[in-house]
C-alpha positions in Angstrom: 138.2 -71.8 -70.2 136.1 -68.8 -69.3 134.9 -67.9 -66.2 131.0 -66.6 -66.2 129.0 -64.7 -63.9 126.7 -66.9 -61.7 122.8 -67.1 -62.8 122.3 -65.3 -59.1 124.6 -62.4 -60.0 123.3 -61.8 -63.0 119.5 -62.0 -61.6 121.0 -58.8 -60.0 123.1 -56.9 -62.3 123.1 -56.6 -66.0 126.5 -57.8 -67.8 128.1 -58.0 -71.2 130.0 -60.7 -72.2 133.4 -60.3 -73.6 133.4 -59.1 -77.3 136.7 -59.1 -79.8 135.8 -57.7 -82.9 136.4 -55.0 -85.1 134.1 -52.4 -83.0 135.7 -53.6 -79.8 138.1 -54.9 -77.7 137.2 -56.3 -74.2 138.1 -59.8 -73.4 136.7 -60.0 -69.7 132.9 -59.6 -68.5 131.3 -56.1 -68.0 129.1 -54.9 -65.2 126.8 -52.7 -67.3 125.5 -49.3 -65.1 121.5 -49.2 -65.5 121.8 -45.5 -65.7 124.3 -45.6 -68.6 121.4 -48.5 -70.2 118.8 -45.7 -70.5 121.2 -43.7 -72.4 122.0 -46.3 -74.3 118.7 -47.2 -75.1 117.4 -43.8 -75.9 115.3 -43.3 -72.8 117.2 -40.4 -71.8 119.6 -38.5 -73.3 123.1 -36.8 -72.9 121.7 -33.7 -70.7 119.8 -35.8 -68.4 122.4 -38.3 -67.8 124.8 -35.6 -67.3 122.1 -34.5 -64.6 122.3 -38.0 -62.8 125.7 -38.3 -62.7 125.4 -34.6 -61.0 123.1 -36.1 -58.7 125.3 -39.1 -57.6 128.3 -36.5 -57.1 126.2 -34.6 -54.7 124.7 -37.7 -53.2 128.4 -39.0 -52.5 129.5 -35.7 -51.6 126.6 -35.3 -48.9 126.5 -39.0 -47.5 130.0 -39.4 -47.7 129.9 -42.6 -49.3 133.6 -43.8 -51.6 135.3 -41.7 -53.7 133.0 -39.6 -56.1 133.1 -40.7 -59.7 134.5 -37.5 -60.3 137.0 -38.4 -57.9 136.6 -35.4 -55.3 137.8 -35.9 -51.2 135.0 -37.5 -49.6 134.7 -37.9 -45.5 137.7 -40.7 -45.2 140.4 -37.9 -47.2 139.3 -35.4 -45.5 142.3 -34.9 -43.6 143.7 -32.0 -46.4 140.9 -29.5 -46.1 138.1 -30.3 -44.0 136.4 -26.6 -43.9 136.5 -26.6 -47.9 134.6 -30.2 -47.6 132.2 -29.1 -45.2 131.5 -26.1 -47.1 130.9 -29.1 -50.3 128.9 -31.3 -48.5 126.6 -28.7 -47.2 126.2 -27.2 -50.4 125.1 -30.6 -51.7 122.4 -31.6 -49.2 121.1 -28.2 -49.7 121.0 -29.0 -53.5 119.6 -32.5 -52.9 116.9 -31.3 -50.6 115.9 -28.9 -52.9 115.3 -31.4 -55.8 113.6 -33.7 -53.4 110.8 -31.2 -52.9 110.8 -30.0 -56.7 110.4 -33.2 -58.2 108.8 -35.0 -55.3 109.8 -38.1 -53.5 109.4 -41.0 -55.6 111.1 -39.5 -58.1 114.2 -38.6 -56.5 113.7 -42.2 -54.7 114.4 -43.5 -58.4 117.6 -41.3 -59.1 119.1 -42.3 -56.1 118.3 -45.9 -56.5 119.0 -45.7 -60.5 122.2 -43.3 -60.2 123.6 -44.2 -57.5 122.8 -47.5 -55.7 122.5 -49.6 -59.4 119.2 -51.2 -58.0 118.1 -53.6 -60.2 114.6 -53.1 -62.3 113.2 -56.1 -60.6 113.4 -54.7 -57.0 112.4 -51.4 -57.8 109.5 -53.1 -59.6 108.6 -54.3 -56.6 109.2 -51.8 -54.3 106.6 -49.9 -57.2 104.2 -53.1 -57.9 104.8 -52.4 -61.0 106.3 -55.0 -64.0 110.2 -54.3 -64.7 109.5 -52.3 -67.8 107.3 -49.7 -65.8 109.5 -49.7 -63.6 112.5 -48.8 -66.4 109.9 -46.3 -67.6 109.0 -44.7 -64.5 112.9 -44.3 -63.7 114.1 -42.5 -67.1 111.1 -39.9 -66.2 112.4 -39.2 -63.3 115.7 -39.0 -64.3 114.8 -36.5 -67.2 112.8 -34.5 -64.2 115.8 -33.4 -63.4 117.1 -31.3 -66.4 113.4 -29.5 -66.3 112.3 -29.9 -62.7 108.7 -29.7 -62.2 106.6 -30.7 -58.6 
């Protein structure tokens, strides 16, 4: 017997069922990452992706939220060198701030909520009052703003 999401969890989160065959191997369910999606689906490509996950690194780094998915100390392991991660986390508000300005604030409001939170289309939709495709759209722009930054 196999255990499946709930219809509520996936109104929230996009999965993939479990797939044996000769492409893959994965016999339990998969939380599938909306930013890795658009990369999937050709709405953005390697460079800007690369950009986002920049952007979530900084955005952990400077909120001190988990570990960073590219597993640098954040504010809980802090303990080993706390002037080297002050020095970090100042560095990446500055950098954050920076991009807010450039690119303006509804676009970095979709980075952070794409990149880093995993918001699903449907709430940004409405949060934009827009369908859940614009919404897709709108986000992949913003998320390619980032490799050529313009206000």
């Amino acid at each position: 017997m196999s255990v499946q999401p709930s219809s509520h969890y996936r109104q929230h989160h996009d999965v993939e069922a479990p797939r044996v065959d000769a492409r893959e191997f994965r016999q339990g369910w998969r939380v599938s990452a909306r930013l890795h999606g658009l990369l999937v689906d050709g709405l953005i490509n390697d460079e800007a992706w690369h950009a986002a996950l920049d952007f979530r690194r900084d955005w952990e780094r400077a909120y001190g939220v988990g570990l960073g998915a590219s597993g640098n100390l954040l504010p809980s392991q802090r303990s080993v060198n706390a002037g080297g991660f002050m020095h970090h986390r100042v560095d990446a508000t500055s950098r954050l701030e920076l991009l807010r300005r450039v690119i303006g604030g509804e676009r970095y409001w979709l980075v952070e909520q794409c990149a880093v939170h995993d918001l699903a289309w449907v709430a940004i939709a409405t949060r934009l009052r827009v369908t859940d495709k614009t919404a897709r759209t709108r986000t992949a722009l913003a998320i390619r703003s980032l490799i050529q930054p313009t206000a």
